[in-house]
C-alpha positions as CSV (number, residue, x, y, z in Angstrom):
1,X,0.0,0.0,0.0
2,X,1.5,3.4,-1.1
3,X,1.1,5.6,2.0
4,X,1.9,8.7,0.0
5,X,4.1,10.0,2.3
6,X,7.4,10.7,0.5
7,X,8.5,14.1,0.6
8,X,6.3,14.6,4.0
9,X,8.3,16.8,6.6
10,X,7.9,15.2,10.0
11,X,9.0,15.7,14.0
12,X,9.5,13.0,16.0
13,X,10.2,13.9,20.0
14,X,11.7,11.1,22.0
15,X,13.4,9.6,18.6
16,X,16.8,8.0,19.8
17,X,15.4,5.0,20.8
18,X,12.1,2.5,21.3
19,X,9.1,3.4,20.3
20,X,10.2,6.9,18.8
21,X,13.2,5.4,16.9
22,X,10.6,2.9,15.3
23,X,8.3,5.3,14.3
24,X,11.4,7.8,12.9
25,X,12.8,4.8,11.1
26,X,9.2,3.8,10.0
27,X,8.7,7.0,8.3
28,X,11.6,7.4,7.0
29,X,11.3,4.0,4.9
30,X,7.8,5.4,3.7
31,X,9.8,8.5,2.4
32,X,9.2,11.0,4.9
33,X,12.0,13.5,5.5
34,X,12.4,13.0,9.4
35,X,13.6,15.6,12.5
36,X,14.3,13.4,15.1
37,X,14.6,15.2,18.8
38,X,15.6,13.8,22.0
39,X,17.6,15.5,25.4
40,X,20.8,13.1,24.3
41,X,23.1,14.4,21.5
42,X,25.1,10.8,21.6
43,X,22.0,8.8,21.1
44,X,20.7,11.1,19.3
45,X,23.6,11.0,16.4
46,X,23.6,7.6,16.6
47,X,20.5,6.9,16.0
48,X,20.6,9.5,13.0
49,X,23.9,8.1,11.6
50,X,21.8,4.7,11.0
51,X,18.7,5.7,9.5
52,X,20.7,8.0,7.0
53,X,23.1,5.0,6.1
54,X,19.8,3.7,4.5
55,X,19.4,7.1,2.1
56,X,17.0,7.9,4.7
57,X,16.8,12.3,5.1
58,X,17.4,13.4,8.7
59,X,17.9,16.3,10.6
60,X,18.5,16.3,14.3
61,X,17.5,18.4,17.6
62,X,18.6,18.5,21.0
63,X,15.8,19.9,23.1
64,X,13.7,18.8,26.3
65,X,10.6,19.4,25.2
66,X,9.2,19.0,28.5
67,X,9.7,23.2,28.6
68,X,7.7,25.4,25.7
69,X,11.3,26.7,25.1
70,X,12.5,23.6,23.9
71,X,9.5,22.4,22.5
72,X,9.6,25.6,20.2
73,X,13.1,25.0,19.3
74,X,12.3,21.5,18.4
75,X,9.5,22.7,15.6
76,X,11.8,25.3,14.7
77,X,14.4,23.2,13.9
78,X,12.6,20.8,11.9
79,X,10.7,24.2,10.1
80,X,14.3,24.5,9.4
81,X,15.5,21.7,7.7
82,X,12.7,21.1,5.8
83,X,10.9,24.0,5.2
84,X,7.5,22.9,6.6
85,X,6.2,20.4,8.9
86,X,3.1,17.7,7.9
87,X,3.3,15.3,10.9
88,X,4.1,15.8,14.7
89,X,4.4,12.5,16.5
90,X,4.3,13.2,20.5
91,X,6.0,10.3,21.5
92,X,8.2,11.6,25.0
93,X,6.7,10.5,28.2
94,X,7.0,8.1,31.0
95,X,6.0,7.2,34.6
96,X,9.2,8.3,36.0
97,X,8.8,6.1,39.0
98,X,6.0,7.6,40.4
99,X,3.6,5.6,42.3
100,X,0.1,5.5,43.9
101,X,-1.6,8.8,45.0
102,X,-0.8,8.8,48.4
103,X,3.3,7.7,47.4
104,X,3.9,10.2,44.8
105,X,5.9,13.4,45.3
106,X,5.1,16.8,44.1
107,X,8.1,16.5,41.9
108,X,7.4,13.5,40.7
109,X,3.5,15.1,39.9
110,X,5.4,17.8,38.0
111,X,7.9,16.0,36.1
112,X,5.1,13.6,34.8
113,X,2.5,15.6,33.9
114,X,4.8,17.8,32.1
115,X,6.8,15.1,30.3
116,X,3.7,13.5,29.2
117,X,1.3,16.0,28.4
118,X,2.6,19.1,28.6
119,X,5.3,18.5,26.3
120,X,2.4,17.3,23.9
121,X,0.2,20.8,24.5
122,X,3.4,22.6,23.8
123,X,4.8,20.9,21.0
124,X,1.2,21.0,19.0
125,X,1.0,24.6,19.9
126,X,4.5,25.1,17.5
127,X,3.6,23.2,15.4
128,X,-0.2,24.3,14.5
129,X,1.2,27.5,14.0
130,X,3.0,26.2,10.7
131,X,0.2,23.4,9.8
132,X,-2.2,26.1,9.8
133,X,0.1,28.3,7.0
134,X,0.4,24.8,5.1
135,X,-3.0,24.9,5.5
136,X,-3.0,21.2,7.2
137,X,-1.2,18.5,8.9
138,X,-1.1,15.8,11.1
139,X,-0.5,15.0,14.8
140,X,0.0,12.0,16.6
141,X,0.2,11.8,20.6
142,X,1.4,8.5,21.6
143,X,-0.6,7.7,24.4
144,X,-0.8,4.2,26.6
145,X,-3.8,2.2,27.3
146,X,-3.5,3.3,30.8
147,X,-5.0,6.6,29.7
148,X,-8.4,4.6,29.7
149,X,-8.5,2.3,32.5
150,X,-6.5,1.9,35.9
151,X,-2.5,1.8,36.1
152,X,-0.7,1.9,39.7
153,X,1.4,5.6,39.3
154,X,-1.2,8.1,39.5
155,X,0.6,11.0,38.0
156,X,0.9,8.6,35.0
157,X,-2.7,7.5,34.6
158,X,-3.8,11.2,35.1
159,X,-1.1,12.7,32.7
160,X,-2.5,10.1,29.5
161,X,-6.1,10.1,30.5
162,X,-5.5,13.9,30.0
163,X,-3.2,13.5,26.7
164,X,-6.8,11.2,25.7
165,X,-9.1,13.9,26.5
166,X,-6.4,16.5,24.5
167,X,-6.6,14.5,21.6
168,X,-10.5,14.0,20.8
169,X,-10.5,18.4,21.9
170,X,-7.7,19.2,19.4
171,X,-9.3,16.7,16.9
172,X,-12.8,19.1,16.9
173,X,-11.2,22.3,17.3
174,X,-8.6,22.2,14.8
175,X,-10.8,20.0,11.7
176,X,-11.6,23.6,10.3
177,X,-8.1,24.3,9.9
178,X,-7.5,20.3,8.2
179,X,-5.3,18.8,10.9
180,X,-6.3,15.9,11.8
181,X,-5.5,14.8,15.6
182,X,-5.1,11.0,16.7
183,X,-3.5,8.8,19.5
184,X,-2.2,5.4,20.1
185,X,-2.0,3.8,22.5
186,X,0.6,0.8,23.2
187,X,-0.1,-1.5,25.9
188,X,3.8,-3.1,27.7
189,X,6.3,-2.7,24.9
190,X,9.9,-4.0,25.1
191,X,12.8,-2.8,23.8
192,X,16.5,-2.9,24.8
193,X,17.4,-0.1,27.9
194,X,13.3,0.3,28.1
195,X,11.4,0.1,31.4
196,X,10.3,-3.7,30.5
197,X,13.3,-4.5,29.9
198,X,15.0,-3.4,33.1
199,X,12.3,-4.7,34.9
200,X,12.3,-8.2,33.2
201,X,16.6,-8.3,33.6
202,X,16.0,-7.3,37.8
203,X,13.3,-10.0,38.0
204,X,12.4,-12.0,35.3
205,X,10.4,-14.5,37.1
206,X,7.9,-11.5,38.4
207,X,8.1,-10.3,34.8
208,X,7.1,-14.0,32.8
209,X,4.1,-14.1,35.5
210,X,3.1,-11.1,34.2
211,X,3.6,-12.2,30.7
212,X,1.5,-15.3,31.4
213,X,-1.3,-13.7,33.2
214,X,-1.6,-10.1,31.6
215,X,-0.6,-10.1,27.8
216,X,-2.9,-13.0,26.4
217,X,-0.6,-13.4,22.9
218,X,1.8,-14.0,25.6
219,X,4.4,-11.7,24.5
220,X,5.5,-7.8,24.8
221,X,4.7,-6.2,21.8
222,X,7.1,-4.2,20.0
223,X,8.1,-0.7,19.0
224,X,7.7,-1.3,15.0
225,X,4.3,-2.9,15.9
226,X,3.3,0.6,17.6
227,X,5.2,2.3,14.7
228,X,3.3,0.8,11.2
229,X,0.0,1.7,13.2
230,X,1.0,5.6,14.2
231,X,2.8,6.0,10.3
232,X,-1.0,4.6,8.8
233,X,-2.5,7.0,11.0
234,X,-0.1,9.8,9.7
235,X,-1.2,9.0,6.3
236,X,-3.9,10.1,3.5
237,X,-5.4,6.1,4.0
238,X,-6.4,7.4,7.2
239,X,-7.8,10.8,6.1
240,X,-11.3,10.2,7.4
241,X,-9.5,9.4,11.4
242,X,-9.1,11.8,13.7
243,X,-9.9,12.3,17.3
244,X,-9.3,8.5,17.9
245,X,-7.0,6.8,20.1
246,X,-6.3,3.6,18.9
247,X,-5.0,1.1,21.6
248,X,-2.0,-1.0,20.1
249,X,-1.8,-3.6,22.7
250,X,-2.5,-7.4,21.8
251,X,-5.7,-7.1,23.9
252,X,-3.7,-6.1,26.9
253,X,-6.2,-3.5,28.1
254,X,-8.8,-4.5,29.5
255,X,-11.2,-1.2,28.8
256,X,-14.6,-1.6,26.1
């Protein structure tokens, strides 16, 4: 299927590796020209140096876009390479460790919220400032199925039931403007350095329970599973989609 995205100019935040890297690399095979952005130049390069080895066209950003300062830079910089911008894929997040509601921290509140959802509102507020002057576009927030049913951090579970309730509000608001607004959702995804997998290396009986009790393929899923489903989505096949968030999970969730 010709996904008719060659030439496309494309931000990816969180790119050096998992789940953004996949859907960077994913992209890139499809002909997009990709921006990749993460907080690690190393990675970062590296991660770069590979997908170009395949022809692929990449330009690079160092920014935490967890601030509207470097979320701006990071749309600037890929308004710079390229000249435009079609898709933004909001891919950086994370529990970072914190727990139940009576556990978790006010810093921990803060650095979640912001690096999950935040960092979404202020990347799509860049970059709907240029979609609007190319007179459309396409966003992708990459969600979790714990934004629609119970998960154990509650900064987490608050931060993507928000990013949910973002999508299907950007998705309304912005249609006049031809910008469609989707999210996906992966259910546990493993991928070397990932949270699964450090949690599967410090106890990996605790982890093949889990494996046999909660994932009923019984397996992880991967980050190029998540990634063919968020590059359709960013695609003219799925021009009639938006406001959805699609859960990418192997029936994980457990939510109608």
């Amino acid at each position: 299927m010709n996904l008719e995205l060659k030439g496309k100019a494309a931000l990816v935040t969180g790119s050096s590796r998992g789940i953004g890297r996949a859907i960077a690399a994913t992209l890139a095979k499809e002909g997009a020209r990709v921006c990749l952005s993460a907080r690690g130049a190393e990675a970062l390069e590296a991660t770069a140096k590979e997908l170009r080895s395949s022809g692929a066209s990449i330009a690079t950003v160092v920014a935490d876009v967890s601030t509207k300062e470097g979320a701006k830079a990071a749309v600037d910089a890929a308004v710079e390479a390229f000249g435009s911008l079609d898709i933004l894929v909001n891919n950086v997040g994370g529990s970072g460790g914190a727990g139940a509601f009576d556990m978790a921290t006010a810093e921990q509140w803060s650095t979640v919220l912001h690096g999950n959802l935040l960092s979404a509102v202020w990347c799509s507020q860049a970059a709907v400032e240029v979609m609007r002057a190319n007179s459309g576009g396409c966003i992708i927030h990459i969600n979790s199925i714990y934004g629609r049913e119970y998960a154990t951090s509650a900064p987490y579970t608050t931060a993507k039931a928000g990013l949910t309730a973002l999508t299907k509000e950007m998705a309304v608001d912005l249609a006049r403007h031809h910008i469609r607004v989707n999210g996906v959702a992966p259910g546990s995804i493993l991928f070397p350095g990932g949270s699964w997998d450090k949690r599967q290396k410090a106890d990996p009986e605790k982890v093949a329970r889990m494996v046999r009790n909660e994932l009923p393929w019984g397996r992880f899923g991967t980050p190029e599973e998540v990634a063919d489903v968020v590059v359709f989505l960013c695609s003219e096949r799925a021009r009639w989609v938006t406001g959805a968030t699609l859960p990418v999970d192997g029936g994980q969730g457990r939510a109608f």
